[in-house]
C-alpha positions as CSV (number, residue, x, y, z in Angstrom):
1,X,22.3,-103.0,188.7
2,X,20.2,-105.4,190.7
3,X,21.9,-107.3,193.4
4,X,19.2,-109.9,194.0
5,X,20.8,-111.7,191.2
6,X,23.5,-112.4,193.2
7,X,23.7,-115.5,195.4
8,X,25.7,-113.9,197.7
9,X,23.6,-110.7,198.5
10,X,22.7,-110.3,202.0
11,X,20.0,-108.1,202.5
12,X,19.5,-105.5,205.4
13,X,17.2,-102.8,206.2
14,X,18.2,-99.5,208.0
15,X,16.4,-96.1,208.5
16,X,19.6,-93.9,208.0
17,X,22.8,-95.2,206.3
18,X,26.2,-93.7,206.3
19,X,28.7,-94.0,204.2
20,X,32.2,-93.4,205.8
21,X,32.9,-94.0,209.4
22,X,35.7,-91.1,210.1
23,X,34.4,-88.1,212.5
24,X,31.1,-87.0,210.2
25,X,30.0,-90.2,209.6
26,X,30.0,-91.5,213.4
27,X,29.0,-88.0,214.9
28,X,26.2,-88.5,212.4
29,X,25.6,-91.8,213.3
30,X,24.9,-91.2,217.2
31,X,23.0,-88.0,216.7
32,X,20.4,-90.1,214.3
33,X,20.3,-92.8,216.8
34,X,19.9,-90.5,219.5
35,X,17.3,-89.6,217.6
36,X,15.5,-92.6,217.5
37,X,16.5,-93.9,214.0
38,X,18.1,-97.3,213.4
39,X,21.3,-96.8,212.0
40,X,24.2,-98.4,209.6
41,X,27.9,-97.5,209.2
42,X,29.5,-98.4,206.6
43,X,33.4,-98.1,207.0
44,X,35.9,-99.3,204.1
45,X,39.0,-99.6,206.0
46,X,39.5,-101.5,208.8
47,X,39.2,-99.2,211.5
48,X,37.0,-95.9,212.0
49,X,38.0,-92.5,212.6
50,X,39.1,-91.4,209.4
51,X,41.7,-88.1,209.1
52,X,39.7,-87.2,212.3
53,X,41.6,-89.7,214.3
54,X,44.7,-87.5,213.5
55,X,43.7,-84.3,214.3
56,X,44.8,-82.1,217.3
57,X,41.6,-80.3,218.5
58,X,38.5,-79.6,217.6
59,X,36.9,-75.6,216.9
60,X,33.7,-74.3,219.0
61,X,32.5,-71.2,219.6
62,X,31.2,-69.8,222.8
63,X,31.7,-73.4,224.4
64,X,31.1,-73.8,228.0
65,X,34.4,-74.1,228.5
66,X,35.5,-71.2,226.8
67,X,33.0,-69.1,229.3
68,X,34.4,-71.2,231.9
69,X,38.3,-69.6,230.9
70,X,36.6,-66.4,230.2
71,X,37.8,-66.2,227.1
72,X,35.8,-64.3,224.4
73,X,34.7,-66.3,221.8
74,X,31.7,-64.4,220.1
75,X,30.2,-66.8,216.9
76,X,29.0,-63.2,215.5
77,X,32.7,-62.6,215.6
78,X,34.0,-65.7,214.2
79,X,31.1,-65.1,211.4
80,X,32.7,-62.0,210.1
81,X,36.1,-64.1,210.3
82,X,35.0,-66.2,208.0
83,X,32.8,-64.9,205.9
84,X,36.0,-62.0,205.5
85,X,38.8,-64.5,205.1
86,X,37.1,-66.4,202.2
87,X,36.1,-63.5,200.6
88,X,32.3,-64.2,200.8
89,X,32.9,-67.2,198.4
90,X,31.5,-69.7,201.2
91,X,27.8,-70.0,201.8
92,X,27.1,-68.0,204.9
93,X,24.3,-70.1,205.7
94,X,26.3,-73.0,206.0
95,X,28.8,-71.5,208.4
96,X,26.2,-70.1,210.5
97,X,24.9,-73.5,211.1
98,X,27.6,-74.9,212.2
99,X,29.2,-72.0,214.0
100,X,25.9,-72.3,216.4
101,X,25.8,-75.7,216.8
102,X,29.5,-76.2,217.6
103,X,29.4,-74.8,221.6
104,X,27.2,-77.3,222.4
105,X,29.1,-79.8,220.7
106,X,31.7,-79.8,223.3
107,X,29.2,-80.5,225.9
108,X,27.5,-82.9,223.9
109,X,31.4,-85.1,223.5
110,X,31.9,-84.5,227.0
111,X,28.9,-86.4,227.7
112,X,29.9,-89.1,226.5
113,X,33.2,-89.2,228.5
114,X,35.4,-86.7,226.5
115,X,38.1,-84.7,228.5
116,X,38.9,-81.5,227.3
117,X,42.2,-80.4,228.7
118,X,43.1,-77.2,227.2
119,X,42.1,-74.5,225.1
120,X,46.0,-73.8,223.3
121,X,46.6,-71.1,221.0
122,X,47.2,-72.3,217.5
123,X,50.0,-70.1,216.7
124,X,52.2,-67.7,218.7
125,X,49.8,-64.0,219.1
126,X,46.4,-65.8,218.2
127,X,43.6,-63.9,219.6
128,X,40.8,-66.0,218.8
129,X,41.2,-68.9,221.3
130,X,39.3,-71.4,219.9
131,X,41.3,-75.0,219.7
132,X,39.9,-77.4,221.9
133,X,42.5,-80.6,222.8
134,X,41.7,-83.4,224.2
135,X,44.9,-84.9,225.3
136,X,45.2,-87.5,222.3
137,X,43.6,-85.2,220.0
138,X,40.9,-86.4,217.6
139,X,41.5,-89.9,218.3
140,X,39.8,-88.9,221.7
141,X,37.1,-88.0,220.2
142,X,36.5,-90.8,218.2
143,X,36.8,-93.4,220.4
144,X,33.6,-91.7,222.3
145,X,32.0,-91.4,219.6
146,X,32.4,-95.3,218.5
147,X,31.5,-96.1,222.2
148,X,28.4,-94.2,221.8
149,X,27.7,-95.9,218.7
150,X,28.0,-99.7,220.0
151,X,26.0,-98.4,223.7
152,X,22.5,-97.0,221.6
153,X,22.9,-99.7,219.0
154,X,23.9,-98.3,215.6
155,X,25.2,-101.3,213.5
156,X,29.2,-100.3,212.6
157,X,30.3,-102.5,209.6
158,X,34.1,-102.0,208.8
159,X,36.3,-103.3,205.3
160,X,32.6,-102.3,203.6
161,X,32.9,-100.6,200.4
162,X,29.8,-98.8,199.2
163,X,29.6,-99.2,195.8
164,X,25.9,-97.0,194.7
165,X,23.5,-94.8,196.2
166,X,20.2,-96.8,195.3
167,X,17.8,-94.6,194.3
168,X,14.1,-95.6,193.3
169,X,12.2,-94.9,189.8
170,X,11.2,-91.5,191.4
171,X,14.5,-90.2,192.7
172,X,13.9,-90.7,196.1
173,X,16.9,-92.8,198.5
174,X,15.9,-96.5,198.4
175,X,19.7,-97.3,199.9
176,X,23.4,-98.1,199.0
177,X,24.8,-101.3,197.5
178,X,27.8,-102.1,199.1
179,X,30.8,-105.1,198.8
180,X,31.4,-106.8,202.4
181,X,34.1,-109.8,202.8
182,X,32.8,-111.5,199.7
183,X,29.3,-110.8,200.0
184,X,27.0,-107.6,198.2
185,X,24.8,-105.8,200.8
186,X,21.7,-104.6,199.7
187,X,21.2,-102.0,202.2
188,X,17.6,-99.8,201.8
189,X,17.5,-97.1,204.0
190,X,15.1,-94.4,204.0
191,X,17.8,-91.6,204.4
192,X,22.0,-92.0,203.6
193,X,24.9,-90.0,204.8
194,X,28.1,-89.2,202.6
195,X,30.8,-88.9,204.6
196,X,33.7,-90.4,202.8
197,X,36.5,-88.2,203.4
198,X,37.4,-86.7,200.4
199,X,39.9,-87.7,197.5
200,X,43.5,-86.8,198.9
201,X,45.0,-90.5,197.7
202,X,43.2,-90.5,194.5
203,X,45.7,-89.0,191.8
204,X,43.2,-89.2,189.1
205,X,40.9,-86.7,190.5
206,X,43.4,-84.9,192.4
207,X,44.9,-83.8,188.5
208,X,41.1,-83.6,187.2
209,X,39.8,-81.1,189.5
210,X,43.0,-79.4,190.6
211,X,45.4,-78.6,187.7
212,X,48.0,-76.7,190.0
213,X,48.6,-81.1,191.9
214,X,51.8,-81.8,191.0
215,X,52.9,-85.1,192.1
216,X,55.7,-83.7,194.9
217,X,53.2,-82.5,196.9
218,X,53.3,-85.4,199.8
219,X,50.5,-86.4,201.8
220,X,50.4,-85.8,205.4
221,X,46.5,-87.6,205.6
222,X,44.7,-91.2,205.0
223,X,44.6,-91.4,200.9
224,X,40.9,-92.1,200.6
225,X,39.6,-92.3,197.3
226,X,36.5,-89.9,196.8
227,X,34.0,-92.8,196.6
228,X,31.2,-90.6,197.8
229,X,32.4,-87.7,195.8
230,X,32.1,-90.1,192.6
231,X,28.7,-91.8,193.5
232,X,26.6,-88.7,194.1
233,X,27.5,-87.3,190.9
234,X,26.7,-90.1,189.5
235,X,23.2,-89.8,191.0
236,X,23.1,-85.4,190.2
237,X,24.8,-84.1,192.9
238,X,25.7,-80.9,192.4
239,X,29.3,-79.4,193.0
240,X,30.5,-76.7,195.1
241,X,34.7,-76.1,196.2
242,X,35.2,-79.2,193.7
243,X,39.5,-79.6,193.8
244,X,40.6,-77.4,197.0
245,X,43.3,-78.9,198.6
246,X,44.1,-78.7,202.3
247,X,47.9,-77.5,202.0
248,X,51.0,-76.5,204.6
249,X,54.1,-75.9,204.2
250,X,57.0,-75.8,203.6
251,X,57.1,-79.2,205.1
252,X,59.1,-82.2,205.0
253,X,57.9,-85.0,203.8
254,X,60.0,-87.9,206.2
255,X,60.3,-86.0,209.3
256,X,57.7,-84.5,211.2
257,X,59.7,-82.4,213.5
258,X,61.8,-81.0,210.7
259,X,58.8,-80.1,209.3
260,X,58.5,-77.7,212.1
261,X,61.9,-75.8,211.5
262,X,61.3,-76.1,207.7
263,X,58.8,-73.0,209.1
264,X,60.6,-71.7,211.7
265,X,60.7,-67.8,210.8
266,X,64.3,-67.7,211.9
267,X,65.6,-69.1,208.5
268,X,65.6,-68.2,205.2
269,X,63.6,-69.7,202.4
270,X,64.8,-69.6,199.0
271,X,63.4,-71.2,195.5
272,X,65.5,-73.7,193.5
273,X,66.5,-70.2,191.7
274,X,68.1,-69.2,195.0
275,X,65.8,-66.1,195.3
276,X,63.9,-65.6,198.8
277,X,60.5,-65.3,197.3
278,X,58.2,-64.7,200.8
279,X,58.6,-63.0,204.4
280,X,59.4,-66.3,206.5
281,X,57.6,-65.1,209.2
282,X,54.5,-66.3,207.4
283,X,56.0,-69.8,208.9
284,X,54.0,-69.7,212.4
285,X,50.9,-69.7,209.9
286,X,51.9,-72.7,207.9
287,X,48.2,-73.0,206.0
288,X,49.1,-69.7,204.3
289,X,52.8,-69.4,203.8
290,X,52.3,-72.8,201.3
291,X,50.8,-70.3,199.0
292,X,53.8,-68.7,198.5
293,X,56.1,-71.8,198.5
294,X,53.1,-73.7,195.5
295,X,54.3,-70.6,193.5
296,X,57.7,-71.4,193.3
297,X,59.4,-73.8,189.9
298,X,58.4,-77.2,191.0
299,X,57.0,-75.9,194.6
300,X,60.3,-76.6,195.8
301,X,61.9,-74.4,198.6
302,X,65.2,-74.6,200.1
303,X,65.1,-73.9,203.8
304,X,68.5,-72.6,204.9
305,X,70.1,-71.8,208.3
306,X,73.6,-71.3,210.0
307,X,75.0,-72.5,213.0
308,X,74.2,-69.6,214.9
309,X,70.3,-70.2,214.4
310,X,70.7,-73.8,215.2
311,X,72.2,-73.1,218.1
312,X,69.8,-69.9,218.8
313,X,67.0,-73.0,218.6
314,X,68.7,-75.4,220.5
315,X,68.5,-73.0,223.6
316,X,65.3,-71.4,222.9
317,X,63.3,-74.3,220.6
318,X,60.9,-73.3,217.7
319,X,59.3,-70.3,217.5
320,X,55.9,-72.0,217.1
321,X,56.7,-75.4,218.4
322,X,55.5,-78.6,218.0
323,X,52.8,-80.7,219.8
324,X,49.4,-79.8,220.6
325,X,50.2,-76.7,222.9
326,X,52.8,-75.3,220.0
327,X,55.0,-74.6,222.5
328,X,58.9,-74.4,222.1
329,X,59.5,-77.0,225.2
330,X,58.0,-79.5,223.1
331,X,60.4,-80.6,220.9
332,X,64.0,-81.7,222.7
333,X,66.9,-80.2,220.9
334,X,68.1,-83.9,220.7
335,X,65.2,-85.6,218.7
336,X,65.2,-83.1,216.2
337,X,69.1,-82.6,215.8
338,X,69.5,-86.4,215.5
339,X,67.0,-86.2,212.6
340,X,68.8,-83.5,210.7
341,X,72.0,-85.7,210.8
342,X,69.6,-88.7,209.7
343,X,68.3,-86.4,206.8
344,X,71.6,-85.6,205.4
345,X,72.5,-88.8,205.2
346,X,69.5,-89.8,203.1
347,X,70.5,-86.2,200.8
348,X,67.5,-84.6,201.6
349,X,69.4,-82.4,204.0
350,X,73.0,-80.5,203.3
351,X,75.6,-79.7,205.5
352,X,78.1,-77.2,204.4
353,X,80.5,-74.7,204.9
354,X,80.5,-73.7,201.7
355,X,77.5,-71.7,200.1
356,X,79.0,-73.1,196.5
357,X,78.6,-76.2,197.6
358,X,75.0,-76.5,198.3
359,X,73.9,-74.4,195.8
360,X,75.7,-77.0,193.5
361,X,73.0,-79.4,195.6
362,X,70.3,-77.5,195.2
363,X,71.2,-77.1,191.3
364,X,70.9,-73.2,191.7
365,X,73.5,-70.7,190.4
366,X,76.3,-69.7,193.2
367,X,76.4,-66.7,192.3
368,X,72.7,-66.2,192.7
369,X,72.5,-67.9,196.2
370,X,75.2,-66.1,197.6
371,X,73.9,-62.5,196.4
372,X,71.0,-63.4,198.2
373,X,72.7,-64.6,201.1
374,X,74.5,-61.5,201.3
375,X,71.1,-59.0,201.0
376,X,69.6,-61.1,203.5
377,X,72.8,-60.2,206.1
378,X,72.7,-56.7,205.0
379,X,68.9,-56.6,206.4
380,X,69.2,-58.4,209.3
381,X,72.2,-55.8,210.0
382,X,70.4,-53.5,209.6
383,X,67.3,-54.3,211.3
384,X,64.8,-54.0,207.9
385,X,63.4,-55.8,205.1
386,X,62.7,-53.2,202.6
387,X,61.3,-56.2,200.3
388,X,59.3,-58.5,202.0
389,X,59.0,-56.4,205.1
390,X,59.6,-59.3,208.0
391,X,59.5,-58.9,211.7
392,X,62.8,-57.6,212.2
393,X,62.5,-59.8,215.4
394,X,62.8,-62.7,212.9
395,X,66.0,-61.5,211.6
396,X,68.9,-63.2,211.9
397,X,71.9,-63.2,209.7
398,X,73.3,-66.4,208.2
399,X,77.3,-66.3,208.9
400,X,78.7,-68.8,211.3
401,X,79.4,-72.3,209.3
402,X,78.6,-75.1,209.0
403,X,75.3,-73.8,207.2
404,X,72.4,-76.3,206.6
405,X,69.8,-76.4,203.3
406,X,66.4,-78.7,204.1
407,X,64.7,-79.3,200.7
408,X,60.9,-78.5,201.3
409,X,57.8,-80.1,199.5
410,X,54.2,-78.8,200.4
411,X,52.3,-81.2,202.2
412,X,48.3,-81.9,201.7
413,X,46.1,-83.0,205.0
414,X,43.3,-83.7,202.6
415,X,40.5,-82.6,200.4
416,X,37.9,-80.1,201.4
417,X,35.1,-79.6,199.3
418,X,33.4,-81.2,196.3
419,X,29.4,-81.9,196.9
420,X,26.8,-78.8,197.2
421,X,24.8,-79.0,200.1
422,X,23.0,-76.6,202.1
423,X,22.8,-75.4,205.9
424,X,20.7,-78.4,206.7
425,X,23.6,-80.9,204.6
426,X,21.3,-81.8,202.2
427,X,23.2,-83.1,199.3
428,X,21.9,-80.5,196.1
429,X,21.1,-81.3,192.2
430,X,22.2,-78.9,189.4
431,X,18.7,-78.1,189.5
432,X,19.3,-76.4,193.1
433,X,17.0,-78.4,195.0
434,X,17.6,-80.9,197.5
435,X,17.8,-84.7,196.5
436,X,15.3,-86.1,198.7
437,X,16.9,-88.4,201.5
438,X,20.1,-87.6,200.5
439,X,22.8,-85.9,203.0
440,X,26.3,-85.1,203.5
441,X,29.0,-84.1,205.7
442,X,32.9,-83.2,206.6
443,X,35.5,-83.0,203.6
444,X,33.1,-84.2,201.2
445,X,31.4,-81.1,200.8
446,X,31.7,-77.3,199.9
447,X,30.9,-73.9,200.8
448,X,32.1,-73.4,203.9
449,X,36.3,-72.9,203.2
450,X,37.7,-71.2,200.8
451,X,41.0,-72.0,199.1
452,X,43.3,-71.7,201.6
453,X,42.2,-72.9,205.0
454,X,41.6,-70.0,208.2
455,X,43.9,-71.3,211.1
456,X,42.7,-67.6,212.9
457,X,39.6,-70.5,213.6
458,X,41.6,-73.0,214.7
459,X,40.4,-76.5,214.7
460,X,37.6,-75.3,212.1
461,X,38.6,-78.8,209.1
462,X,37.8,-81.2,212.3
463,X,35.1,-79.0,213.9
464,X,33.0,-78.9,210.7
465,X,33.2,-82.7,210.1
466,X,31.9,-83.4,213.7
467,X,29.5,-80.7,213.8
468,X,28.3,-81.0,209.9
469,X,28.2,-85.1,210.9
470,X,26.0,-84.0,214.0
471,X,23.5,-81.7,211.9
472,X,23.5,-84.4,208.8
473,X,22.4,-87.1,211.5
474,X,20.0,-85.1,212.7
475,X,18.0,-84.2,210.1
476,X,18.9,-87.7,208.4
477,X,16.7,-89.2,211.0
478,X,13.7,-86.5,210.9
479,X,13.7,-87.2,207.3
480,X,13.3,-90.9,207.9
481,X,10.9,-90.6,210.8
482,X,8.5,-89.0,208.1
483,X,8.9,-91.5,205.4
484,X,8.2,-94.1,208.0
485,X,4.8,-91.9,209.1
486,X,3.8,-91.7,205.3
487,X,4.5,-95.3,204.8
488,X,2.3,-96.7,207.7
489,X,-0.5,-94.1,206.8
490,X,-0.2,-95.1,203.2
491,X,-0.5,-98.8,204.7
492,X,-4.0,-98.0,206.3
493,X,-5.7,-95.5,203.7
């Protein structure tokens, strides 16, 4: 391709570009200016922030204000974590690098004007405390960030979709091509940043790299395309995590608040079968308990409660909660018993006094459903769940009428993983070796999550693509600073 043929091509220079102007690609973007290095952002929609401007906090370890609160946050500690949840399928390297850097990330935001207000727990009994909320969550953060970027002078483009990652005859980044309100930029750049997002909205890949998508899973995050997934393999990028989806669940896919009692451990979750198929108490660790629910027919479940646990929330609210602090006060018994009325009435919710009745709904045998009901009121009599073992405390029998049935879907926040990189986010060639000037950050990349994401490190999705952004930036603009040095020399010798 060569744009100069073009009339419309408008040519700019730039020492590091970035593709994607969510949380990586601006946390990039300052740290390289801060650097010294000119900078470009290209964003494609028409506002920047990304899935980052929907997040509730962000992960550090051994943060200031974690000392501050003396709470314990050891990064040795939250190494092992890791390293132990995934199995030791995540590059330690990686994690490392971003578990060190992400303490003084919080200082670094606050700098800029951030306000950390809290430091929550995640889920009810969470001993590592390491969520970090700004009051409006992520979108907090971002707007710093993008007033960072416009006070040191990076250049922010918006409604810019990069098309290629120019390379020259030798390999090396020469730039990006891009499409720009009618007009091809010709962007070179001596260093470029992926930071696209991931491919959550693209069905395509999503059934190419994941055979287990099926098409009821909703999304819960922005449906961006994997555009830098796509072009750096183009180019040789090398894969790594290639097809993980970021699930929870069960949710609901109209109702946000439902989709906190469609995990509330009080009720019982049953397939389309009519079977309980997992200990509910798995709920208050949503990230997980999908796992169970994704191997169900269809990853359907069938939430079901009586009016005894309605009424048991209504005067006590969700075990977990909702809102940033997760706690129970946070969600008024008359929001979220107004939208269960509102739910039925669109079908995706029954009311019933009859157990035939809404197994007829669900399309389930009677005879199965109420079986099951019945075991599950002989446990919760007698304090036990020889099966699937749950927290007696959880245990609450389904017997006063009218009973309810929420039909669950497993939701997807996004994509994690797809290109190889190492701890310093270069972007890596099947040949194992860094692609000279090439970096990337956030959801884009692999090897550090495994399949099913660790909410024990709370805020850890958002807290890699800010910190990951930071470290790409970083050496983005060293990398630059020495092809500029070797230009000029090569200039006078």
């Amino acid at each position: 391709m060569n744009p100069s043929r073009n009339l419309n091509t408008e040519n700019l220079e730039t020492e590091v570009a970035i593709v994607g102007g969510g949380g990586a690609g601006l946390a990039a973007a300052v740290a390289a200016a801060e650097m010294g290095a000119k900078v470009t952002v290209l964003e494609k929609r028409r506002s920047f922030g990304g899935n980052s401007a929907l997040a509730g906090g962000i992960f550090a370890a051994e943060s200031h204000l974690q000392r501050q609160r003396r709470i314990d946050a050891p990064k040795d500690v939250f190494f092992k974590e890791a390293m132990n949840y995934a199995h030791n399928k995540i590059n330690p390297r990686i994690i490392r690098a971003f578990l060190n850097k992400s303490g003084d990330t919080i200082k670094w935001l606050e700098n800029m004007g951030l306000k950390i207000y809290d430091l929550p727990p995640y889920f009810p009994g969470q001993t590592m405390i390491t969520w970090h909320c700004p009051k409006t969550g992520g979108k907090a953060i971002v707007n710093v960030l993008v007033k960072r970027c416009k006070a040191i002078g990076v250049r922010l483009i918006s409604q810019a979709r990069v098309n290629q990652i120019w390379l020259d005859e030798k390999g090396n980044t020469k730039g990006i091509l891009a499409t720009s309100k009618r007009k091809q930029l010709q962007i070179i750049a001596k260093s470029v940043i992926i930071a696209t997002g991931g491919f959550a909205g693209n069905k395509k890949l999503l059934k190419q790299y994941n055979p287990s998508y099926m098409e009821n899973i909703y999304l819960i995050g922005l449906p961006h395309m994997g555009d830098g997934i796509q072009m750096a393999l183009e180019i040789g990028a090398d894969t790594d995590g290639l097809g993980i989806l970021h699930m929870t669940g069960p949710g609901f896919p109209s109702s946000r608040i439902l989709s906190g009692m469609t995990t509330e451990p009080l009720t019982v979750w049953v397939n389309k079968k009519g079977q309980r198929f997992t200990d509910e108490g798995t709920g208050i660790k949503s990230f997980e308990a999908v796992n169970a629910q994704m191997r169900q027919p269809e990853m359907l479940a069938f939430v079901l409660l009586d009016s005894g646990i309605k009424q048991f929330l209504v005067d006590n609210g969700f075990t977990r909660g909702m809102g940033s602090l997760y706690k129970a006060r946070k969600v008024k018994p008359s929001h979220w018993l107004k939208e269960l009325q509102l739910e039925a009435e669109r079908g995706t919710v029954k009311i019933s006094d009859s157990w035939d009745e809404i197994a007829r709904w669900m399309g389930a045998d009677s005879k199965v459903l109420k079986a099951t009901i019945e075991e599950y009121n002989e446990v919760c009599e007698h304090g036990y769940d020889p099966i699937f073992g749950k927290n007696r405390a959880y245990l609450k029998p389904l017997l006063i009428p009218p009973y309810y049935a929420l039909r669950s879907t497993p939701g997807m926040l996004t994509t994690v993983g797809g290109l190889k990189i190492n701890e310093h986010m270069e972007l890596i060639n099947k040949d194992d070796n860094p692609i000279p000037g090439l970096f990337a950050s956030g959801n884009d990349t692999g090897g550090w999550v495994a399949d099913t994401y660790n909410i024990n490190l709370s805020g850890s999705t958002f807290g890699f693509a800010i910190n990951s952004g930071r470290i790409a930036g970083e050496n983005a603009a060293k990398y630059a600073s020495i092809g500029i040095i070797i230009s000029a020399l090569k200039r006078y010798l």
